[in-house]
C-alpha positions as CSV (number, residue, x, y, z in Angstrom):
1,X,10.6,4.4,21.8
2,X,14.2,3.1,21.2
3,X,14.6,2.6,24.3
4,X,11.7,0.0,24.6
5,X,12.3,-1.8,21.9
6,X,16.1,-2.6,22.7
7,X,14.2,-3.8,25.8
8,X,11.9,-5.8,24.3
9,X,14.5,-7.5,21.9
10,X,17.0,-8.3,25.5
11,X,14.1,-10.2,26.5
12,X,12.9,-12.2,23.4
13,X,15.4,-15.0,25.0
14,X,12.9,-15.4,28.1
15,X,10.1,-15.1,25.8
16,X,10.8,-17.7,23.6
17,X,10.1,-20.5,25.8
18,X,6.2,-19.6,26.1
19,X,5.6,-18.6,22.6
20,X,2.8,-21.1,21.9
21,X,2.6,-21.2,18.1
22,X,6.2,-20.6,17.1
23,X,8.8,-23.4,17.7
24,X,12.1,-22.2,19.5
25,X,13.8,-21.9,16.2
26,X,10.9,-19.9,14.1
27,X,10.6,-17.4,17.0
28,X,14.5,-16.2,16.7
29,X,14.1,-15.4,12.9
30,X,11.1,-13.1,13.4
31,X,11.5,-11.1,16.5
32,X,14.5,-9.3,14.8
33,X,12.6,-8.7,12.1
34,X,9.5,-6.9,14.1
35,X,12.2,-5.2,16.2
36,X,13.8,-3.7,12.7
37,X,10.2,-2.7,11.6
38,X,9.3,-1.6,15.0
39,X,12.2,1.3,14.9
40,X,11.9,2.3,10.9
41,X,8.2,2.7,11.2
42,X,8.6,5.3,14.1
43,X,11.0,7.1,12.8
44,X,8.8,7.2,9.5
45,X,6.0,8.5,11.8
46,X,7.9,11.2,13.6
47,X,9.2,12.3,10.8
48,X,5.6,12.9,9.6
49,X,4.4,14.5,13.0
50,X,7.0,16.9,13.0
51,X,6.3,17.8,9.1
52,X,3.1,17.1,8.1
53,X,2.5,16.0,4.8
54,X,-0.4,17.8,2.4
55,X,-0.8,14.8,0.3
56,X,-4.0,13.0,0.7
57,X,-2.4,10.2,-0.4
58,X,-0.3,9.9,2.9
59,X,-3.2,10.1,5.7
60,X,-5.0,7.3,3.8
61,X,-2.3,4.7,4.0
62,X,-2.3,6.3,7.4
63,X,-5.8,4.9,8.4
64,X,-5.3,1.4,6.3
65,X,-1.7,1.4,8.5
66,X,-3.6,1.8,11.8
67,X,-6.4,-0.4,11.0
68,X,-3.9,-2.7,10.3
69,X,-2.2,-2.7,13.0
70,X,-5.3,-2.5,15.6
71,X,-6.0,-5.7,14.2
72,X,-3.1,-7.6,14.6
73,X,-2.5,-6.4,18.1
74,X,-6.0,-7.6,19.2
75,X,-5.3,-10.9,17.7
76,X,-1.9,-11.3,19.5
77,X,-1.8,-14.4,21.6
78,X,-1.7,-13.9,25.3
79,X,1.5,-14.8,25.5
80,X,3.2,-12.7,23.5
81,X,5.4,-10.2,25.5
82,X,4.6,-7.4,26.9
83,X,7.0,-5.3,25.9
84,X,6.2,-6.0,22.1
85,X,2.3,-5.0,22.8
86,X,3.2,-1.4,24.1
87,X,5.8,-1.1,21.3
88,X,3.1,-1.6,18.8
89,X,0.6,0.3,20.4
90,X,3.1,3.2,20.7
91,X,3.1,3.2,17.4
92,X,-0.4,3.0,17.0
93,X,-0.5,6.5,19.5
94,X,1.8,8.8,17.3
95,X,-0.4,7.4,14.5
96,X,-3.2,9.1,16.3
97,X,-1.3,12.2,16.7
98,X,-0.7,12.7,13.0
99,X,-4.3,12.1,12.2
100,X,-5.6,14.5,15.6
101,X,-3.0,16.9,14.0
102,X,-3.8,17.3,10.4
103,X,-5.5,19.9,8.8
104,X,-7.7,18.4,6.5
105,X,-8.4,22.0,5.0
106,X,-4.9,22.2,3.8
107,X,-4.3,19.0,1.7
108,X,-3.4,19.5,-2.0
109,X,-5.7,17.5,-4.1
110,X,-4.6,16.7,-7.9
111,X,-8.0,16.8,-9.7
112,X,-11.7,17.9,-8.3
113,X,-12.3,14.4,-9.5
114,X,-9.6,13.0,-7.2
115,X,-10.5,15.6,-4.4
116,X,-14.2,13.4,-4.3
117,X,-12.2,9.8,-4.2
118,X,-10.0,10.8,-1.7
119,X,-12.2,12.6,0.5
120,X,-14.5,9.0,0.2
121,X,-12.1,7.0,1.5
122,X,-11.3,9.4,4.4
123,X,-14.8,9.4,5.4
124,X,-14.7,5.7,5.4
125,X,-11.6,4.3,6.7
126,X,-12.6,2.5,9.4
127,X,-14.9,0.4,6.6
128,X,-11.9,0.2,4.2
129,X,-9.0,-0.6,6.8
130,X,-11.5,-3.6,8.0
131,X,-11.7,-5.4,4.2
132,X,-8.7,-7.8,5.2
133,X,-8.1,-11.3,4.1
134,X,-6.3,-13.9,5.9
135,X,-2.9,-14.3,4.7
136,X,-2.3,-17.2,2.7
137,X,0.5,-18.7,0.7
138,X,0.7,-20.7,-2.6
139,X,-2.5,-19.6,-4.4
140,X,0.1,-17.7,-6.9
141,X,1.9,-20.0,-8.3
142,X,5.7,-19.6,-9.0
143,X,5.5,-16.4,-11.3
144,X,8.5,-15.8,-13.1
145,X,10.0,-12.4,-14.3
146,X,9.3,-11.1,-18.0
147,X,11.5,-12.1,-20.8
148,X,11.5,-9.0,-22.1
149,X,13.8,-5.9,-20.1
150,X,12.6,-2.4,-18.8
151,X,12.5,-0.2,-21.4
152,X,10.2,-3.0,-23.4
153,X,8.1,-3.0,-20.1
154,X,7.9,0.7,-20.3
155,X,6.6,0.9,-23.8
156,X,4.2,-2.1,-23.4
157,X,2.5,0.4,-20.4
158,X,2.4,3.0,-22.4
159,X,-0.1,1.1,-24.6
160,X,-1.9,-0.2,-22.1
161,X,-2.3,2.4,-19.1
162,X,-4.9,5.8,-20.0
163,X,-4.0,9.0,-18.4
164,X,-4.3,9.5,-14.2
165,X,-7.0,11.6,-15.0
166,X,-9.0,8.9,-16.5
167,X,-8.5,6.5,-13.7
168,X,-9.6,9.3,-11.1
169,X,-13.0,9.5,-13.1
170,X,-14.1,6.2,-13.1
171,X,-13.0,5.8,-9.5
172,X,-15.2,8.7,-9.1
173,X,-17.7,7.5,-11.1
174,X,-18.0,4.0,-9.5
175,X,-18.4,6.1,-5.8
176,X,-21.0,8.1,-7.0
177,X,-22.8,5.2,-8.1
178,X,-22.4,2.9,-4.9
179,X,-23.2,5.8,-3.1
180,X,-26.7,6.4,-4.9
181,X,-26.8,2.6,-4.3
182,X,-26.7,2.7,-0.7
183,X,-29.1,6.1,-0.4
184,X,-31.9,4.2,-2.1
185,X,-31.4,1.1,-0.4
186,X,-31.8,-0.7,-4.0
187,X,-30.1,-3.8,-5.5
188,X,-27.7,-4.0,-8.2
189,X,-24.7,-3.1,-9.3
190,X,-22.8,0.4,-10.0
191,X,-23.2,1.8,-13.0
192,X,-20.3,2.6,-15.2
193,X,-19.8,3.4,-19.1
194,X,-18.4,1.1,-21.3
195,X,-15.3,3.1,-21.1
196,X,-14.9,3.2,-17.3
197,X,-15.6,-0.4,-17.5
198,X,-12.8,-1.3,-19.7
199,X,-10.3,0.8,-17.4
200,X,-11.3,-0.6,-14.2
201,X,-12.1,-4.0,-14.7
202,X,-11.8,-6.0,-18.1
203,X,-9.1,-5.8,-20.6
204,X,-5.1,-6.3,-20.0
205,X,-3.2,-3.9,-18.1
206,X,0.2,-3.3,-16.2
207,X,1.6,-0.5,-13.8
208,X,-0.1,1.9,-11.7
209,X,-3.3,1.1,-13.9
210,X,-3.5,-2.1,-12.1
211,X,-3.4,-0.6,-8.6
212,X,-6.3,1.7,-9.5
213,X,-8.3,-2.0,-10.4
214,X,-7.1,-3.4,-6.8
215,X,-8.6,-0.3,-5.1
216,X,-11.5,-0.1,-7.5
217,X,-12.3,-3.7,-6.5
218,X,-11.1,-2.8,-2.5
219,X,-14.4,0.1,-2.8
220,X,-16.5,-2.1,-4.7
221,X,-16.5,-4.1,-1.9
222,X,-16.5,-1.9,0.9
223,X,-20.0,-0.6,-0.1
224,X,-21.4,-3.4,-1.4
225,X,-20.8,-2.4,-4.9
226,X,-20.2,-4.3,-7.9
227,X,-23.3,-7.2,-8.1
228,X,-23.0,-9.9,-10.3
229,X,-19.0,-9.9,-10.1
230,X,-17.0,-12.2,-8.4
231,X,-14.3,-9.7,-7.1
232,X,-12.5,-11.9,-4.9
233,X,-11.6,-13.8,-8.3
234,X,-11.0,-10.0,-10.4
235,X,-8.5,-8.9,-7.5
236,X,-7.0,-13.0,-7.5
237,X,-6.2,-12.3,-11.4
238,X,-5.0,-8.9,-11.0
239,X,-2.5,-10.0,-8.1
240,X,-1.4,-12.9,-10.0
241,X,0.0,-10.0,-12.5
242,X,0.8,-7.7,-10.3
243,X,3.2,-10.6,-8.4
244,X,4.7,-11.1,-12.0
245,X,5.5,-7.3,-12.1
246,X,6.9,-7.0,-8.6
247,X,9.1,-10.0,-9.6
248,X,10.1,-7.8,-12.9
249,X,10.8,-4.9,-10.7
250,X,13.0,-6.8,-8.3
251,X,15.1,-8.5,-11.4
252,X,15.4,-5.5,-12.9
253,X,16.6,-4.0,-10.3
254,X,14.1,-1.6,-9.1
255,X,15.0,1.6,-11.8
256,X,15.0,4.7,-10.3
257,X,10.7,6.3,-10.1
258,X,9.5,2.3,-9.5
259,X,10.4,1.8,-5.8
260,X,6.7,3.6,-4.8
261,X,4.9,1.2,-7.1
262,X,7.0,-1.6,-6.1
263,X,5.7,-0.9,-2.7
264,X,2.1,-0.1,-3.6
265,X,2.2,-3.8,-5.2
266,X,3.0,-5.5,-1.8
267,X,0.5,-2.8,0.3
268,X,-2.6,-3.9,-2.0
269,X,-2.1,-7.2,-2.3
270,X,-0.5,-8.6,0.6
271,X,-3.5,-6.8,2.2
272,X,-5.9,-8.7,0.2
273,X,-4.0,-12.2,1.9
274,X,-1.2,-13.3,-0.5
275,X,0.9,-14.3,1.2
276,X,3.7,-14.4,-2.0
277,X,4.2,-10.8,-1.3
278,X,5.5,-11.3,2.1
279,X,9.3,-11.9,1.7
280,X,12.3,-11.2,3.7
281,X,14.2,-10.0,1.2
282,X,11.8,-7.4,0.1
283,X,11.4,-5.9,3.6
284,X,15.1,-6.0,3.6
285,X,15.2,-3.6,0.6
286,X,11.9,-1.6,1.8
287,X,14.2,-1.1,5.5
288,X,17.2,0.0,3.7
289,X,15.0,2.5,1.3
290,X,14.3,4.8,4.3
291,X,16.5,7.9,3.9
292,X,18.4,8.8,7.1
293,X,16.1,11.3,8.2
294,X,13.2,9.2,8.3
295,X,11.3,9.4,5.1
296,X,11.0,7.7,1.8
297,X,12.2,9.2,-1.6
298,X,11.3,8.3,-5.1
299,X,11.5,10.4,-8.2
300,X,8.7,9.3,-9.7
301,X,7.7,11.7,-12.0
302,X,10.3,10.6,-14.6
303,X,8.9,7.2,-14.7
304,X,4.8,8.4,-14.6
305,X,5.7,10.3,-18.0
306,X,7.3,7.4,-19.2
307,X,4.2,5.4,-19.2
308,X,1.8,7.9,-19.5
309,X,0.4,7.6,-16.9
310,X,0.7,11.7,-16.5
311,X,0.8,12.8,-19.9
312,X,3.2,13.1,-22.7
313,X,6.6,13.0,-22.3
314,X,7.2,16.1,-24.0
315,X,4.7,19.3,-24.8
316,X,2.1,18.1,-22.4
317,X,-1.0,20.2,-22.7
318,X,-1.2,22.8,-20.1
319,X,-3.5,21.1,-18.2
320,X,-2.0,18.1,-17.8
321,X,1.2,20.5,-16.6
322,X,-1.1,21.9,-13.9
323,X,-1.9,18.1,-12.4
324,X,1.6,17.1,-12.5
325,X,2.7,20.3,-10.9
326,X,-0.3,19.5,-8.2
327,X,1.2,16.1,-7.7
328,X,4.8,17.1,-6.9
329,X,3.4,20.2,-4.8
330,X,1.7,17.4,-2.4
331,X,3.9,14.4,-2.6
332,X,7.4,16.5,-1.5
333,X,7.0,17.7,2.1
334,X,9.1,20.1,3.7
335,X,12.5,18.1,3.8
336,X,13.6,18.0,-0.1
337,X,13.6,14.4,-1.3
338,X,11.1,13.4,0.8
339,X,7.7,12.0,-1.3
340,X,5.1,11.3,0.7
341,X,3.4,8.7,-1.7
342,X,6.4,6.4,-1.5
343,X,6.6,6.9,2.1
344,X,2.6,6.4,2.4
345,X,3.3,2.9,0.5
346,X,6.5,1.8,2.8
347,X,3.8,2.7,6.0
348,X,1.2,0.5,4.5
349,X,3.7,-2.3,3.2
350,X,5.7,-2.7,6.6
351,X,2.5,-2.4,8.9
352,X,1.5,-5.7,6.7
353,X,5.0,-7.4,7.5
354,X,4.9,-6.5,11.1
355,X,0.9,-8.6,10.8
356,X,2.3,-11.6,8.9
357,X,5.6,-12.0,11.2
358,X,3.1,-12.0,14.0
359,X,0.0,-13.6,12.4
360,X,1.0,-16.8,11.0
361,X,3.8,-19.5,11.3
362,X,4.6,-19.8,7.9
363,X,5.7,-15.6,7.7
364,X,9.2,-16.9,8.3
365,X,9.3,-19.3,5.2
366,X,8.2,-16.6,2.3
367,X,11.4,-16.1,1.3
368,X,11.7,-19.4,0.0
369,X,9.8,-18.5,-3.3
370,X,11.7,-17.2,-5.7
């Protein structure tokens, strides 16, 4: 694999010449970039192969990732090279490997009422990996970062975000719902209590409680869910905050259990086509996150009790102790520091890179917002 893509990068000279929607100059700046992606995403992946993961977590970014990246190599034009079209699909084969390889029998799940959302979105993949957006760039606005500094951002989520146990019950809920939906062929909308409604879709929010609203919405539309709301414009306001956070993040220089969210924020929206996410500087700092065997590590567990968004920081019923001690069972793979939700989310985040670099001329000018 090295070995082709040090081939592919002699020849990007030749290549720029017929590049047809690049000029000369916009061509240079981005095949570095996909060559950098090309080699961190397969050593990522082999890492995985030779150590598979038990998080369920990991093997859906997995399918998003490859659905991802199907599509952007069948919209490559015909004159990109060669060489960069094997790379990719390369990539795209030990992708296959993982999935042909895992034993679905053996993942840890958190919750039973995760155990039904995850094994959802595994059945349906293909369906959720397809619910793309054109990437766009300016619909935003110039977000600034809060005022206020982390430990204030902390406390704020702790007022605003219920308990991961909460979330995986109205995600639940809504499936069940869309799923009777679809069985009896009727029209309408899902059904949710008022309580589920207030956590996935109205009220203020920050955090991970966002990302459950983006893949809420994500589902919601996938089957066909959600009548009478206009979820493009839900998912618009949530990613408008959610670009404010990741702002936050960045200026605040990422604090140590945030790097997995930080990515998550760029992997769900960036995927819904905002194009604000996309910046060099952030793939920079995603690239240089990979620890030298291959993986991603995050201690996030310090931060989730922080917010609350897995119970108490202190005397946390027993219960709750049994999830969290679920979540670190699955997330840390043979290895150590290795968390497989953090490298799920640099998978997912990097696959959407590797599509704007290639899909659009305006990939290389991201960086310009600040």
């Amino acid at each position: 694999m090295y070995a082709r893509c040090i081939a592919f990068l002699v020849t990007f000279s030749a290549a720029c010449a017929i590049y047809p929607y690049f000029d000369t100059q916009d061509f240079i700046y981005n095949v570095p970039k996909v060559y950098r992606i090309c080699i961190t995403l397969d050593k990522l992946l082999e890492y995985y192969e030779q150590k598979p993961s038990k998080d369920p977590e990991w093997y859906i970014a997995l399918g998003m990732a490859r659905g991802q990246l199907e599509y952007t190599i069948n919209e490559l034009d015909k004159s990109v090279p060669a060489k960069l079209k094997q790379n990719l699909q390369n990539i795209t084969s030990r992708m296959d490997r993982i999935r042909n390889n895992t034993k679905y029998d053996k993942l840890v799940y958190r919750s039973k009422d995760y155990e039904y959302v995850a094994k959802a979105m595994l059945e349906n993949l293909e369906v959720l990996s397809s619910v793309l957006e054109p990437l766009t760039l300016g619909t935003l606005g110039t977000q600034k970062p809060y005022r206020f500094n982390f430990e204030q951002y902390v406390q704020e989520a702790r007022t605003k975000m219920p308990s991961r146990k909460a979330a995986d019950a109205c995600t639940m809920q809504l499936l069940i719902s869309a799923m009777e939906t679809q069985t009896t062929q009727s029209d309408g909308s899902c059904e949710m209590t008022p309580e589920c409604s207030q956590q996935l879709l109205k009220g203020s929010g920050l955090a991970f409680q966002q990302i459950s609203r983006i893949r809420a919405a994500v589902l919601a539309t996938a089957f066909d869910c959600m009548e009478g709301l206009d979820i493009n414009a839900h998912i618009y306001k949530l990613c408008i905050q959610i670009y404010k956070e990741s702002k936050s993040l960045e200026a605040w220089e990422h604090p140590p259990g945030t790097r997995t969210l930080f990515m998550q924020q760029i992997a769900y929206c960036a995927s819904q086509g905002y194009g604000e996410f996309i910046k060099p500087r952030w793939m920079n700092k995603i690239l240089s996150w990979q620890e030298p065997k291959g993986c991603y590590a995050d201690d996030r567990q310090p931060f989730l009790k922080l917010t609350g968004f897995v119970g108490p920081a202190s005397s946390p019923p027993s219960k709750e102790r049994e999830e969290e001690y679920r979540v670190k069972k699955a997330a840390i793979s043979e290895g150590g520091s290795c968390n497989s939700l953090t490298s799920a989310m640099a998978l997912g985040s990097l696959v959407l890179y590797v599509r704007a670099l290639l899909e659009t001329d305006l990939a290389f000018q991201y960086d310009v917002l600040t």
